[in-house]
Biopython code that builds the backbone (N, CA, C, O; Angstrom):
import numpy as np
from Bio.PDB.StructureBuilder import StructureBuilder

atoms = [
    (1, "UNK", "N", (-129.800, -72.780, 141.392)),
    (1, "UNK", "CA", (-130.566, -73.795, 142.108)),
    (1, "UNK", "C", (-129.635, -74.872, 142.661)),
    (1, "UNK", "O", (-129.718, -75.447, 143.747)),
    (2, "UNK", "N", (-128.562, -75.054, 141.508)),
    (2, "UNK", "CA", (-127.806, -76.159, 142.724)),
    (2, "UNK", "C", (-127.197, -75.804, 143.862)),
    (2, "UNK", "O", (-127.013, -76.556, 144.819)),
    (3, "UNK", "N", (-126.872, -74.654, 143.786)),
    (3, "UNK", "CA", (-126.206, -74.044, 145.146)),
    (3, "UNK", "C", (-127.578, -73.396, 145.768)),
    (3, "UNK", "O", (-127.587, -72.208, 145.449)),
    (4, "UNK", "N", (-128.246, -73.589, 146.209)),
    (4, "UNK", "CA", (-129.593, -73.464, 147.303)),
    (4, "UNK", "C", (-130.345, -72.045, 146.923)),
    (4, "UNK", "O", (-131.062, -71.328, 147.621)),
    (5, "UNK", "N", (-129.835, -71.885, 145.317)),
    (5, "UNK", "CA", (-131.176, -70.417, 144.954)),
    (5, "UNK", "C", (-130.235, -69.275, 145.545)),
    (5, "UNK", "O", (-130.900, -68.300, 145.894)),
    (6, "UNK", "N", (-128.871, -69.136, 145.751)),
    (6, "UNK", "CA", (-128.438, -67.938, 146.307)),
    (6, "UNK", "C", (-127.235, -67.844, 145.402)),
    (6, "UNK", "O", (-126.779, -68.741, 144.693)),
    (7, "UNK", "N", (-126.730, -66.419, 145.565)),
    (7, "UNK", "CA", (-125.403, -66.095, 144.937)),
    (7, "UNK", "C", (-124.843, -64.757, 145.895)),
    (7, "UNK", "O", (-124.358, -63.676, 145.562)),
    (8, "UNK", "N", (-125.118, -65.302, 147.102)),
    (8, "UNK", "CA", (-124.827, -64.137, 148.432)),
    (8, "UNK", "C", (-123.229, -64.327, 147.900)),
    (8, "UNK", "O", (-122.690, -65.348, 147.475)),
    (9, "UNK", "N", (-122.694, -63.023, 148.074)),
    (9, "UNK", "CA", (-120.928, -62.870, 148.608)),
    (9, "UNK", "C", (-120.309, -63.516, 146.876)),
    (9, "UNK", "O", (-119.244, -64.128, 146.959)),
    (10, "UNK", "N", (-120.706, -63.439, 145.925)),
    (10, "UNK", "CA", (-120.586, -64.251, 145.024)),
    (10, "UNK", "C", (-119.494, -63.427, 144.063)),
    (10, "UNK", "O", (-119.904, -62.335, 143.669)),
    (11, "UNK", "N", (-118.395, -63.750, 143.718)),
    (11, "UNK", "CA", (-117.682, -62.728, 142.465)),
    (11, "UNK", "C", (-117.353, -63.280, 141.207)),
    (11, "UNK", "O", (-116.562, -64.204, 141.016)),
    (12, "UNK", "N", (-118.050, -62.617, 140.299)),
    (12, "UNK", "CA", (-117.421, -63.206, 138.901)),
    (12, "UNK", "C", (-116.081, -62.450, 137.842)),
    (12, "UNK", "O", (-116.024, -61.414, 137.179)),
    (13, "UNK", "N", (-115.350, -63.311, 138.048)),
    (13, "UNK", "CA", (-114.128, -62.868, 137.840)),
    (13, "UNK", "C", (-113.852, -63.077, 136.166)),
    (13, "UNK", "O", (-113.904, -64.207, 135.681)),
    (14, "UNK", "N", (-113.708, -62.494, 135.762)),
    (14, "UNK", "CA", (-113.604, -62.332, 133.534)),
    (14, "UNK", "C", (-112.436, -61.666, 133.583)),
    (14, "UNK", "O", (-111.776, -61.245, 134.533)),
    (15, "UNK", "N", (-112.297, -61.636, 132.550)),
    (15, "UNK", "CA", (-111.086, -60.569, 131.548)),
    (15, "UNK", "C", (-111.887, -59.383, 130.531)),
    (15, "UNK", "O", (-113.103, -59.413, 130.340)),
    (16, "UNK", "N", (-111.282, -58.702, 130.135)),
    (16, "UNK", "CA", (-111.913, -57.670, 129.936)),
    (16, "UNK", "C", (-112.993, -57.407, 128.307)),
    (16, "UNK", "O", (-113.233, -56.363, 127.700)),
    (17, "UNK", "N", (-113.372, -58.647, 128.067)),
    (17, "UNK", "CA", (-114.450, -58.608, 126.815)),
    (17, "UNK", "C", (-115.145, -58.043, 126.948)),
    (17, "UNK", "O", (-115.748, -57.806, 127.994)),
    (18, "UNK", "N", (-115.335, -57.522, 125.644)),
    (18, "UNK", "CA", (-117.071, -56.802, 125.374)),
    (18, "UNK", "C", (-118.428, -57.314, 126.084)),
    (18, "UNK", "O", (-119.494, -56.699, 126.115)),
    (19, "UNK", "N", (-118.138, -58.639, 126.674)),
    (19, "UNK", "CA", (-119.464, -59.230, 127.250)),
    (19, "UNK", "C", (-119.127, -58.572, 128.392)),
    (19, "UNK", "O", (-119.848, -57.663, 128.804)),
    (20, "UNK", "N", (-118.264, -58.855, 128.891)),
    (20, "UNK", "CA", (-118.314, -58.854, 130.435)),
    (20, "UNK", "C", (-118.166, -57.497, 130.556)),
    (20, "UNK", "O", (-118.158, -57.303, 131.772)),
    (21, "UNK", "N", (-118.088, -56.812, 130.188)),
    (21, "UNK", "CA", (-117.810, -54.697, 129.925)),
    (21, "UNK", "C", (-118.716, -54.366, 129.939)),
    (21, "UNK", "O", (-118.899, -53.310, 130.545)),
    (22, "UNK", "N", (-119.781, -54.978, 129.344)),
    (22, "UNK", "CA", (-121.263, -54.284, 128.975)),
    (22, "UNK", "C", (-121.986, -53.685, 130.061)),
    (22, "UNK", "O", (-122.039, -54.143, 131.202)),
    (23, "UNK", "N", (-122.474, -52.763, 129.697)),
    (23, "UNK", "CA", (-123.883, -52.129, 130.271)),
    (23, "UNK", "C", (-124.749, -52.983, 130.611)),
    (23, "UNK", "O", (-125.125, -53.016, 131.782)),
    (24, "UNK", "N", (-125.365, -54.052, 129.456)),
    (24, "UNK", "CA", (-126.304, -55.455, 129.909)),
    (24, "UNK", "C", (-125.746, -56.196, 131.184)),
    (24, "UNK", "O", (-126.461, -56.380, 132.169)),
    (25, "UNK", "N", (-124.274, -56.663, 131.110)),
    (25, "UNK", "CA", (-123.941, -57.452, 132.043)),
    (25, "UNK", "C", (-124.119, -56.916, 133.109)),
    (25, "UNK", "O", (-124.965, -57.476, 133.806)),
    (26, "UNK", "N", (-123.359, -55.487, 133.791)),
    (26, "UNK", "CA", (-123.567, -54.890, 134.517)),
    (26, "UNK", "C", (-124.534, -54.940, 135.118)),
    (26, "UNK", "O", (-124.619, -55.446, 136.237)),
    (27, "UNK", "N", (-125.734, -54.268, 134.301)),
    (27, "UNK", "CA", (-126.913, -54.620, 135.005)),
    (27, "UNK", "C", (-127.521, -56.258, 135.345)),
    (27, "UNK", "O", (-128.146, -56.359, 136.401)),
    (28, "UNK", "N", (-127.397, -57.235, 134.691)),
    (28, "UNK", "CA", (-127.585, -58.176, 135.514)),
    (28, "UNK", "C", (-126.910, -58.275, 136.542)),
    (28, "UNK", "O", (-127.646, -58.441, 137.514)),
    (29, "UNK", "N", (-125.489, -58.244, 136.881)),
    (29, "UNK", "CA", (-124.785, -58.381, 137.806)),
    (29, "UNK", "C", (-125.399, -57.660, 139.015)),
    (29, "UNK", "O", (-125.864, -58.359, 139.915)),
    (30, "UNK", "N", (-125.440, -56.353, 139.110)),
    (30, "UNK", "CA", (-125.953, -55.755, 140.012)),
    (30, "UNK", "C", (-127.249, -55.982, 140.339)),
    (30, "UNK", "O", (-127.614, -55.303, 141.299)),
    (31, "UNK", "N", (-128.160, -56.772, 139.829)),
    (31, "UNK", "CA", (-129.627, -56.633, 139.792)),
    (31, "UNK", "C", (-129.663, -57.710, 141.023)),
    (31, "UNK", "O", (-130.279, -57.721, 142.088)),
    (32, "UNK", "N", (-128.516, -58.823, 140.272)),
    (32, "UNK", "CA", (-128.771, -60.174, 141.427)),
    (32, "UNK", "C", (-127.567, -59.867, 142.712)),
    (32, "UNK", "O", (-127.465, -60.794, 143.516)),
    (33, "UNK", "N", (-126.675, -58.663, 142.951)),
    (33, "UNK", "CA", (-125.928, -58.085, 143.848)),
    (33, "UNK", "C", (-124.325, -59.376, 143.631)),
    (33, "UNK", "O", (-123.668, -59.935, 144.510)),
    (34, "UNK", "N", (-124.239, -59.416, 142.647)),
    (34, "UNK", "CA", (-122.910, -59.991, 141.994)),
    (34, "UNK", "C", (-121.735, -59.096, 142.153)),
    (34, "UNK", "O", (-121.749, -58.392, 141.143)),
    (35, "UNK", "N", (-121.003, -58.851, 142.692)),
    (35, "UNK", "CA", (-119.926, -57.850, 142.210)),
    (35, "UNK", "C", (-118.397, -58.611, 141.019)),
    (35, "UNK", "O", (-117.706, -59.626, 141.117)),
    (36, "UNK", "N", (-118.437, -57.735, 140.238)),
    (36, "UNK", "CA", (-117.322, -57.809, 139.188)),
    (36, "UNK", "C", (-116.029, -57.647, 139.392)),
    (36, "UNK", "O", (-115.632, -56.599, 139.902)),
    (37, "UNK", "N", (-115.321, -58.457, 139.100)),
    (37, "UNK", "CA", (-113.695, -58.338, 139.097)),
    (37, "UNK", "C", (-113.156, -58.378, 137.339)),
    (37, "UNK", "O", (-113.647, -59.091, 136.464)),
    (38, "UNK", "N", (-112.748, -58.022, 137.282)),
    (38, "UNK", "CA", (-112.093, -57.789, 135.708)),
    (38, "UNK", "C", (-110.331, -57.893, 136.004)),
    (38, "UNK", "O", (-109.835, -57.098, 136.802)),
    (39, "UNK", "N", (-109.429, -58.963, 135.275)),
    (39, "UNK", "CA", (-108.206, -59.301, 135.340)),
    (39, "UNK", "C", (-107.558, -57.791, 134.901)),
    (39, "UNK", "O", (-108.317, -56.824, 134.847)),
    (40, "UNK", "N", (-106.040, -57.636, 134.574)),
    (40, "UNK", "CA", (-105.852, -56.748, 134.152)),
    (40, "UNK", "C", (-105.395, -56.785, 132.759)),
    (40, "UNK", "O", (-104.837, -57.778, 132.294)),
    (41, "UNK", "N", (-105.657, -55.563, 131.989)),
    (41, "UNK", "CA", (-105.300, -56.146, 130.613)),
    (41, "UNK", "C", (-103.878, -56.493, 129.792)),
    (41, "UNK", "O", (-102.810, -55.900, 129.945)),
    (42, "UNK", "N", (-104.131, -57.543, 128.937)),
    (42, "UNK", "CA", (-102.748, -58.370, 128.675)),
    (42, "UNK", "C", (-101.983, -59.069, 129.756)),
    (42, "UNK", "O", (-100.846, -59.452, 129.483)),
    (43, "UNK", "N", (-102.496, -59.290, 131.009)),
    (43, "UNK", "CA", (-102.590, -60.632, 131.607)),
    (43, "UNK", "C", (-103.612, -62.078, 131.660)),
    (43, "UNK", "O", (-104.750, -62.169, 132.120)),
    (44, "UNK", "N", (-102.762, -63.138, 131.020)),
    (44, "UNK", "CA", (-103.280, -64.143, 131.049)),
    (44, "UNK", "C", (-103.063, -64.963, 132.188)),
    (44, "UNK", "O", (-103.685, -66.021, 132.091)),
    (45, "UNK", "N", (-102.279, -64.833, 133.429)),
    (45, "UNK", "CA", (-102.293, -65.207, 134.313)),
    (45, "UNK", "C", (-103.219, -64.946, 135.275)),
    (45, "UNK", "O", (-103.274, -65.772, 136.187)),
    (46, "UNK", "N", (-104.228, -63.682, 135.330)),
    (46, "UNK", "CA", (-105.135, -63.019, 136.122)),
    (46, "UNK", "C", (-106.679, -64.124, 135.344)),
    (46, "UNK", "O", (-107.802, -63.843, 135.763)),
    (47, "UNK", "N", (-106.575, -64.985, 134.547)),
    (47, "UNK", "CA", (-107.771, -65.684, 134.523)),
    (47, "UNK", "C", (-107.651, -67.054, 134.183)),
    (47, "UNK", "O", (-108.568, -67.689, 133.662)),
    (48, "UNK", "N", (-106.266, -67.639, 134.535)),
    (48, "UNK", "CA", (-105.782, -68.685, 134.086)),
    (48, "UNK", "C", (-106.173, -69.561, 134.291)),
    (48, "UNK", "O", (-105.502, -70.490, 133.841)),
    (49, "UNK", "N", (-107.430, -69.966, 135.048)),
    (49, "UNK", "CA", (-108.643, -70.981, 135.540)),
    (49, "UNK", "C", (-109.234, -70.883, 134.166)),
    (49, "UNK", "O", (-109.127, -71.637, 133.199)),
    (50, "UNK", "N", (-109.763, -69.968, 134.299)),
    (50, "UNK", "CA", (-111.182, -69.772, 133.374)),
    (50, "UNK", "C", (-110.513, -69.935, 131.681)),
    (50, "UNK", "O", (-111.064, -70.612, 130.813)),
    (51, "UNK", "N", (-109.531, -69.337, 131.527)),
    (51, "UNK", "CA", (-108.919, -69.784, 130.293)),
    (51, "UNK", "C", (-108.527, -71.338, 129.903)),
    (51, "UNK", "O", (-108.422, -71.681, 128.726)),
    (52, "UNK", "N", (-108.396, -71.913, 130.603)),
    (52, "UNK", "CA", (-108.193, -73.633, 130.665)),
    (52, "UNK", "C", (-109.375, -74.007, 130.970)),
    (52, "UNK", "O", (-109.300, -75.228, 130.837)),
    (53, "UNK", "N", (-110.339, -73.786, 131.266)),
    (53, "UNK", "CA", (-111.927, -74.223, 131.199)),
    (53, "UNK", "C", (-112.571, -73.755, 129.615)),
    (53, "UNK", "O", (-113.681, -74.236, 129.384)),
    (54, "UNK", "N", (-112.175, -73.164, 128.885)),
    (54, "UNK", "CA", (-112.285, -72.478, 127.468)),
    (54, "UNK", "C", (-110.981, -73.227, 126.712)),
    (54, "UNK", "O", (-111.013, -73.074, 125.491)),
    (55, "UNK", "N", (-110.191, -73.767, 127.059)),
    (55, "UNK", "CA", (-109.497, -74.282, 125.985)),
    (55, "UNK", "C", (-109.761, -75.994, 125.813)),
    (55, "UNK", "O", (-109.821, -76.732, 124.830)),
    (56, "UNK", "N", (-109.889, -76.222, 127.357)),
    (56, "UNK", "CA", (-110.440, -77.904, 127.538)),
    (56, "UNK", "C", (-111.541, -78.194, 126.493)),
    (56, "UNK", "O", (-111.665, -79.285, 125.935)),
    (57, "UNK", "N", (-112.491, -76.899, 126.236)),
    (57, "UNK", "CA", (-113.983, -76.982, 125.899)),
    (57, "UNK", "C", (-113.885, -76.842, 124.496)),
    (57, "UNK", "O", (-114.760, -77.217, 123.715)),
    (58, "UNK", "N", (-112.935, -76.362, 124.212)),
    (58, "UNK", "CA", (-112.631, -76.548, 122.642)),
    (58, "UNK", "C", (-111.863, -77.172, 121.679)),
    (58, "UNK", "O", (-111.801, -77.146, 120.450)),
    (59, "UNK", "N", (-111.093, -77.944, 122.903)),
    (59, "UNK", "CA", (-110.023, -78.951, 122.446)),
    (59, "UNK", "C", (-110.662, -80.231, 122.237)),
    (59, "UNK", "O", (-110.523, -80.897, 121.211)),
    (60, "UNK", "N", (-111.613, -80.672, 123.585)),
    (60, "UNK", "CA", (-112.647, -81.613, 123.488)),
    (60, "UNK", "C", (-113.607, -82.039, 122.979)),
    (60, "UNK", "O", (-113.899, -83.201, 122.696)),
    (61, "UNK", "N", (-114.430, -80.621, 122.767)),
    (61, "UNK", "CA", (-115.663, -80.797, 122.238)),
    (61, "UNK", "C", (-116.192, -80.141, 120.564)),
    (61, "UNK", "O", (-117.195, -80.243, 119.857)),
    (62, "UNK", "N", (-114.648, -79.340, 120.475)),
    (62, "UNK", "CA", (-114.847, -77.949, 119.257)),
    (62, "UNK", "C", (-113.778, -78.564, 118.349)),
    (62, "UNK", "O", (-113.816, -78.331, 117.141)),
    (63, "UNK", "N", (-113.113, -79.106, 118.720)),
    (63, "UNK", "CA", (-112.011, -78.823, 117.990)),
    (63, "UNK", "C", (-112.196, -79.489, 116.146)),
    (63, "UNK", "O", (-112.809, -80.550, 116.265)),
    (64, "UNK", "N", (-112.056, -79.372, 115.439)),
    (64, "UNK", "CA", (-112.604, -80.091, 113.598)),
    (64, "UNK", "C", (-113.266, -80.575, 113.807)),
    (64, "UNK", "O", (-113.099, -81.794, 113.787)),
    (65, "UNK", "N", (-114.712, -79.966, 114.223)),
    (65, "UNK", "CA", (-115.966, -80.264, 114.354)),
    (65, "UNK", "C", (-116.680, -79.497, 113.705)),
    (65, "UNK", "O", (-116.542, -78.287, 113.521)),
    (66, "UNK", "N", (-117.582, -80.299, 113.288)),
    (66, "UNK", "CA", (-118.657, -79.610, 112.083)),
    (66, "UNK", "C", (-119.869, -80.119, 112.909)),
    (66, "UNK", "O", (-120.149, -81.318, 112.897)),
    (67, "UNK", "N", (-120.824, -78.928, 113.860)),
    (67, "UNK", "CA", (-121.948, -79.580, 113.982)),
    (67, "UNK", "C", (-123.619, -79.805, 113.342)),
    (67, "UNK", "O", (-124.269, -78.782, 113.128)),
    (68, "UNK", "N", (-124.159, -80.966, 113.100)),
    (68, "UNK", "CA", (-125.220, -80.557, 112.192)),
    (68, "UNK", "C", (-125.861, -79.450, 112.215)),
    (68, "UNK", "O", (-125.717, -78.470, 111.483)),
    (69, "UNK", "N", (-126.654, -79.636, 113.161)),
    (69, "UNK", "CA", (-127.675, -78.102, 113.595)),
    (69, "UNK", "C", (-126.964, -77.830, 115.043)),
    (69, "UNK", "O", (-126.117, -78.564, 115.551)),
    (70, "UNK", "N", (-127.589, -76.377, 115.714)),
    (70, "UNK", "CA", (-127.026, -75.701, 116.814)),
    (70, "UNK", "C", (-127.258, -76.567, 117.778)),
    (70, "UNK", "O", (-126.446, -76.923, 118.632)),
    (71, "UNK", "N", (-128.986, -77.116, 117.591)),
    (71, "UNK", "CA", (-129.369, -77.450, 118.993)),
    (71, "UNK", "C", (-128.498, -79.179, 118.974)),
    (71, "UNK", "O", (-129.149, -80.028, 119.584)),
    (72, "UNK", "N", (-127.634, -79.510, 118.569)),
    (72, "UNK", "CA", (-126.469, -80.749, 118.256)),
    (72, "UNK", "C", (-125.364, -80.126, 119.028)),
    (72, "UNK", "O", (-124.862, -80.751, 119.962)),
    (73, "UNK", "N", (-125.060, -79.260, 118.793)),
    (73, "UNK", "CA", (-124.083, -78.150, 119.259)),
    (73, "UNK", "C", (-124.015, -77.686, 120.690)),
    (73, "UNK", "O", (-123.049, -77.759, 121.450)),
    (74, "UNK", "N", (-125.444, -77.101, 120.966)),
    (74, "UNK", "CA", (-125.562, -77.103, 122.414)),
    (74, "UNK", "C", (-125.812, -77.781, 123.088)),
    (74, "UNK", "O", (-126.065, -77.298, 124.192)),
    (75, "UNK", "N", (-125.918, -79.165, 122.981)),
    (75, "UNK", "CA", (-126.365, -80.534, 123.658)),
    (75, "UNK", "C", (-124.786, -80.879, 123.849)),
    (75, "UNK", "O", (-124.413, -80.565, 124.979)),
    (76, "UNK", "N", (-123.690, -81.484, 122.981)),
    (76, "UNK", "CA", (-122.874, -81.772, 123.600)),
    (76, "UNK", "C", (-121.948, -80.271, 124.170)),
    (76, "UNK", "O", (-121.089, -80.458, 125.032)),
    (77, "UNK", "N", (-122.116, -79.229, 123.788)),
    (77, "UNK", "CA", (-121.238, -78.549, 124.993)),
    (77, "UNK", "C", (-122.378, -78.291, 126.514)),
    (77, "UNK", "O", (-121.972, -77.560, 127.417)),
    (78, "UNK", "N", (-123.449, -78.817, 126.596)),
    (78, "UNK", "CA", (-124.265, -78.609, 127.545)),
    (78, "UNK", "C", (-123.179, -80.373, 128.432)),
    (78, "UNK", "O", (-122.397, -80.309, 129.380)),
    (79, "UNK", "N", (-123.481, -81.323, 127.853)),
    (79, "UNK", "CA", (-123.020, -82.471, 128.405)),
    (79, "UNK", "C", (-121.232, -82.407, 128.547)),
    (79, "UNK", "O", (-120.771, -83.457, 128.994)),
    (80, "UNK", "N", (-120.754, -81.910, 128.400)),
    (80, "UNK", "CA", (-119.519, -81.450, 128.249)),
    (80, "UNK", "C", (-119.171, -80.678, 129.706)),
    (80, "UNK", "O", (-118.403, -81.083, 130.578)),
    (81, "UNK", "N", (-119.921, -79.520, 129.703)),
    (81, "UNK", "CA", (-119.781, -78.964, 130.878)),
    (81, "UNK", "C", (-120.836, -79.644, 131.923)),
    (81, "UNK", "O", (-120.903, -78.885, 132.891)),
    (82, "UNK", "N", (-121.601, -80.663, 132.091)),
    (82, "UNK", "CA", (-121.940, -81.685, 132.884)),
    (82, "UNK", "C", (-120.800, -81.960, 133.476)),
    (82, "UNK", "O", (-120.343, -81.407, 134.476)),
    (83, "UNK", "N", (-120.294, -82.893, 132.803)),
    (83, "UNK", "CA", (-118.601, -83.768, 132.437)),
    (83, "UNK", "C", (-117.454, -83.085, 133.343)),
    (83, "UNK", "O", (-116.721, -83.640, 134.162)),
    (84, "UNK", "N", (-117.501, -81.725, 132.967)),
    (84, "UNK", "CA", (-116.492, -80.816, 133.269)),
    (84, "UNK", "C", (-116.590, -80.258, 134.889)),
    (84, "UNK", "O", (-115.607, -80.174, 135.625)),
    (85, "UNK", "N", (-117.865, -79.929, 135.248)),
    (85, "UNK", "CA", (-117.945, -79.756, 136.860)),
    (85, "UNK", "C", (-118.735, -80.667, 137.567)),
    (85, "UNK", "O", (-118.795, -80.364, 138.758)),
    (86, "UNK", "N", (-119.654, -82.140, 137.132)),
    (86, "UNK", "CA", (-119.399, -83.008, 138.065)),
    (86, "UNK", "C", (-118.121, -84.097, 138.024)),
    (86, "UNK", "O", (-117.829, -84.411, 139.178)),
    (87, "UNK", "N", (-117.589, -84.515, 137.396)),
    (87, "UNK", "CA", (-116.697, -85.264, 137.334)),
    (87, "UNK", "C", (-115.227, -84.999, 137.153)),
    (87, "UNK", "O", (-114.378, -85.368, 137.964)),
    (88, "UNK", "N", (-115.001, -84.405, 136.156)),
    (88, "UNK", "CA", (-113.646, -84.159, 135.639)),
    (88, "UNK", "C", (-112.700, -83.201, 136.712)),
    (88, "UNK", "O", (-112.591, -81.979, 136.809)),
    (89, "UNK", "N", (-112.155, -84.182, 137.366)),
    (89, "UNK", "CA", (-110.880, -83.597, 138.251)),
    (89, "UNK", "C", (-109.612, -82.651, 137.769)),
    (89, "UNK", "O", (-108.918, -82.737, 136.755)),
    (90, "UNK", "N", (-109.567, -81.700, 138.891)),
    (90, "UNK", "CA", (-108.594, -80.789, 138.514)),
    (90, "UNK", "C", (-107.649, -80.572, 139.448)),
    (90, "UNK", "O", (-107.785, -80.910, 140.623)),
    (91, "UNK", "N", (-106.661, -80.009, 138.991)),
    (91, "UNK", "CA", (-105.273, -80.406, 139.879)),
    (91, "UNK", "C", (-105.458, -79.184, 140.785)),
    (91, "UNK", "O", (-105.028, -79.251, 141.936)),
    (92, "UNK", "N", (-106.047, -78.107, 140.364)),
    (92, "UNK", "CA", (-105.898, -76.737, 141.173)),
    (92, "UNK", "C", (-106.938, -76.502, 142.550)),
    (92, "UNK", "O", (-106.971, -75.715, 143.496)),
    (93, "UNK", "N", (-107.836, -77.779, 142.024)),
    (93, "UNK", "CA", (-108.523, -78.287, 143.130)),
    (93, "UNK", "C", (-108.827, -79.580, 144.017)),
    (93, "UNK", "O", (-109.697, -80.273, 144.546)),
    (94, "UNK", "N", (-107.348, -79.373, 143.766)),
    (94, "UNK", "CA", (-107.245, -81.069, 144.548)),
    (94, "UNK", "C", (-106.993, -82.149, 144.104)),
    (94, "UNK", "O", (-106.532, -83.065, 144.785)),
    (95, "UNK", "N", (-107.192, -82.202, 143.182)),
    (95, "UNK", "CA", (-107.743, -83.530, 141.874)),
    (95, "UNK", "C", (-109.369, -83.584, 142.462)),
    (95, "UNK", "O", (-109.966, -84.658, 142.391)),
    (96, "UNK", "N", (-109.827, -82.772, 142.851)),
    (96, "UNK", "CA", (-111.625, -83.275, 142.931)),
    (96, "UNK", "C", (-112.398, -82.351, 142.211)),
    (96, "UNK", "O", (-111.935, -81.217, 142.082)),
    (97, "UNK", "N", (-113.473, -82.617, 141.724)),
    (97, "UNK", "CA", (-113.983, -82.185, 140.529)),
    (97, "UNK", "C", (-114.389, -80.887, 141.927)),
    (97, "UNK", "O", (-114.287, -80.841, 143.153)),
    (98, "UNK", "N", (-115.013, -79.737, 140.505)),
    (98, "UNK", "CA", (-115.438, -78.296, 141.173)),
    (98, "UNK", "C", (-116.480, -78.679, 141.885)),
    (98, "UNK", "O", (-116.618, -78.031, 142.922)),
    (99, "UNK", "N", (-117.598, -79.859, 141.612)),
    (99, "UNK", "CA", (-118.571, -80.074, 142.320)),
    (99, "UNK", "C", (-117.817, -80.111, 144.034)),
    (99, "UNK", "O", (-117.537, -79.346, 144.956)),
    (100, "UNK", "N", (-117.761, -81.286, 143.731)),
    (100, "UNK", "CA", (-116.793, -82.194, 144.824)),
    (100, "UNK", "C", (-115.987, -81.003, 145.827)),
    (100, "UNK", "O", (-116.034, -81.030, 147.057)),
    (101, "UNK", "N", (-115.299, -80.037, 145.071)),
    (101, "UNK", "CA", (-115.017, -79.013, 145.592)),
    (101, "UNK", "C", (-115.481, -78.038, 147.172)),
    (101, "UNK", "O", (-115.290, -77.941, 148.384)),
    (102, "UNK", "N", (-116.208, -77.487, 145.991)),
    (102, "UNK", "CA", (-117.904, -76.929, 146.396)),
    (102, "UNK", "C", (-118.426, -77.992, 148.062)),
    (102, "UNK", "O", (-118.511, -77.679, 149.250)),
    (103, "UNK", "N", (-118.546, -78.637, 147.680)),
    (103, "UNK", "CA", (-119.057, -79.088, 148.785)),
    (103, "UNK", "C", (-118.499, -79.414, 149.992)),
    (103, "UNK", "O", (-119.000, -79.275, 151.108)),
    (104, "UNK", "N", (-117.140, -79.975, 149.616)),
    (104, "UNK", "CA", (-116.431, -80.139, 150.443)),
    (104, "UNK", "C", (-116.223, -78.774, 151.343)),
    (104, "UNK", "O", (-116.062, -78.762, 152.564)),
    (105, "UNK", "N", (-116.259, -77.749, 150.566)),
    (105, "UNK", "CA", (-116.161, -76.333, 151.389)),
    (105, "UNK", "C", (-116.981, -76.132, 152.011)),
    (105, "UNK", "O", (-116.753, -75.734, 153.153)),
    (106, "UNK", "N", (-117.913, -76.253, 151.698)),
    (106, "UNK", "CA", (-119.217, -75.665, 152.717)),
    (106, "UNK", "C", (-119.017, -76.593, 153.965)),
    (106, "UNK", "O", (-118.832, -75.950, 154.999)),
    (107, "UNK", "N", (-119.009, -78.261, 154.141)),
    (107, "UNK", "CA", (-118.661, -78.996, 154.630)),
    (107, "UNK", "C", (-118.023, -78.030, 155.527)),
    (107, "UNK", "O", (-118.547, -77.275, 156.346)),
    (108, "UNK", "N", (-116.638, -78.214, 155.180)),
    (108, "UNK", "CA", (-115.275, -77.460, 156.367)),
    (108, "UNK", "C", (-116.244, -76.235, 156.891)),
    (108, "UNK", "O", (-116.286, -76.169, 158.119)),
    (109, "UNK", "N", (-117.088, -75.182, 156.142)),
    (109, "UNK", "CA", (-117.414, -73.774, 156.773)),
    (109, "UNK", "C", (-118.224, -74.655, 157.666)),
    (109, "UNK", "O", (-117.553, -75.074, 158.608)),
    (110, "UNK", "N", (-119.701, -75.140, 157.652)),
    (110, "UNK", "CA", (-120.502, -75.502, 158.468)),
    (110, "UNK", "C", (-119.513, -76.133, 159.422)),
    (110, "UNK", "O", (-119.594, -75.526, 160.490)),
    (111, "UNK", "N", (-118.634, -77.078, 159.479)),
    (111, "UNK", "CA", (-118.074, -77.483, 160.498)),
    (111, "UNK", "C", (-117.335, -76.284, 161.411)),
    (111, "UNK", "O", (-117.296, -76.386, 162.637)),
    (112, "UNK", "N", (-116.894, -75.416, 160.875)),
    (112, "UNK", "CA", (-115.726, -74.151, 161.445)),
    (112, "UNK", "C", (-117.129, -73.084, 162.138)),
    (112, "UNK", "O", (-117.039, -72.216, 163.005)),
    (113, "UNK", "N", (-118.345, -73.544, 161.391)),
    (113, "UNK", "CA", (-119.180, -72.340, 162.356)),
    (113, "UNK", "C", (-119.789, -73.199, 163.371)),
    (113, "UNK", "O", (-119.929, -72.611, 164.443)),
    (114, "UNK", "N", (-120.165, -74.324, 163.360)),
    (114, "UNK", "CA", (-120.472, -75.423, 164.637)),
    (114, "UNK", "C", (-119.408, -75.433, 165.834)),
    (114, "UNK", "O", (-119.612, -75.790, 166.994)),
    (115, "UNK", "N", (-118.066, -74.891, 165.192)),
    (115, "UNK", "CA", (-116.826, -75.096, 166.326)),
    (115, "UNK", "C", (-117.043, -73.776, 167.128)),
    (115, "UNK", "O", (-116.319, -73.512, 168.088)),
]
sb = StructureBuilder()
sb.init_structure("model")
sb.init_model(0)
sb.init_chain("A")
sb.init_seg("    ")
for serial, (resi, resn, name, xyz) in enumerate(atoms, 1):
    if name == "N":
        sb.init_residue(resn, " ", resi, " ")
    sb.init_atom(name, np.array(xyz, "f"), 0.0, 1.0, " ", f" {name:<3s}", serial, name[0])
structure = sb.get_structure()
């Protein structure tokens, strides 16, 4: 929904876990016309985004933490990743948060298809 209800042209790029391997995933993926990229194995450079979005999240929010109950648990990693793609700037994107990103792109496309 924040991106306008679509996931046209969309790729989700993982490493090769049991989640992302699955038969289940698969079929969601294909259901909503997602296509899959999978890094190659024993490269950590082929997801080195997404691995620093998983270490930020556990350095920050996980790290010698004891949480009371789950739903404590999923509230601050829910506000966390708030934190993490509206605000929190990244160098690989500019220093502007992924939101900020995001938009700015579409921005430049709509302008490049008006030209």
């Amino acid at each position: 929904a924040t991106r306008g209800g679509t996931v046209d042209g969309v790729i989700f790029h993982a490493d090769r876990g049991s989640q992302y391997t699955s038969a289940a995933f698969a079929q969601v993926c294909d259901g909503f016309e997602i296509r899959r990229s999978m890094g190659r194995v024993g490269s950590s450079y082929d997801n080195a985004l997404a691995e620093s979005l998983w270490q930020g999240l556990k350095r920050e929010t996980m790290h010698q933490r004891l949480f009371s109950t789950m739903r404590q648990a999923r509230l601050e990693i829910f506000q966390w990743l708030t934190y993490y793609n509206a605000r929190r700037r990244h160098s690989a994107l500019n220093y502007l948060s992924p939101i900020e990103f995001e938009q700015q792109h579409h921005t430049e496309r709509r302008l490049t298809l008006a030209a």
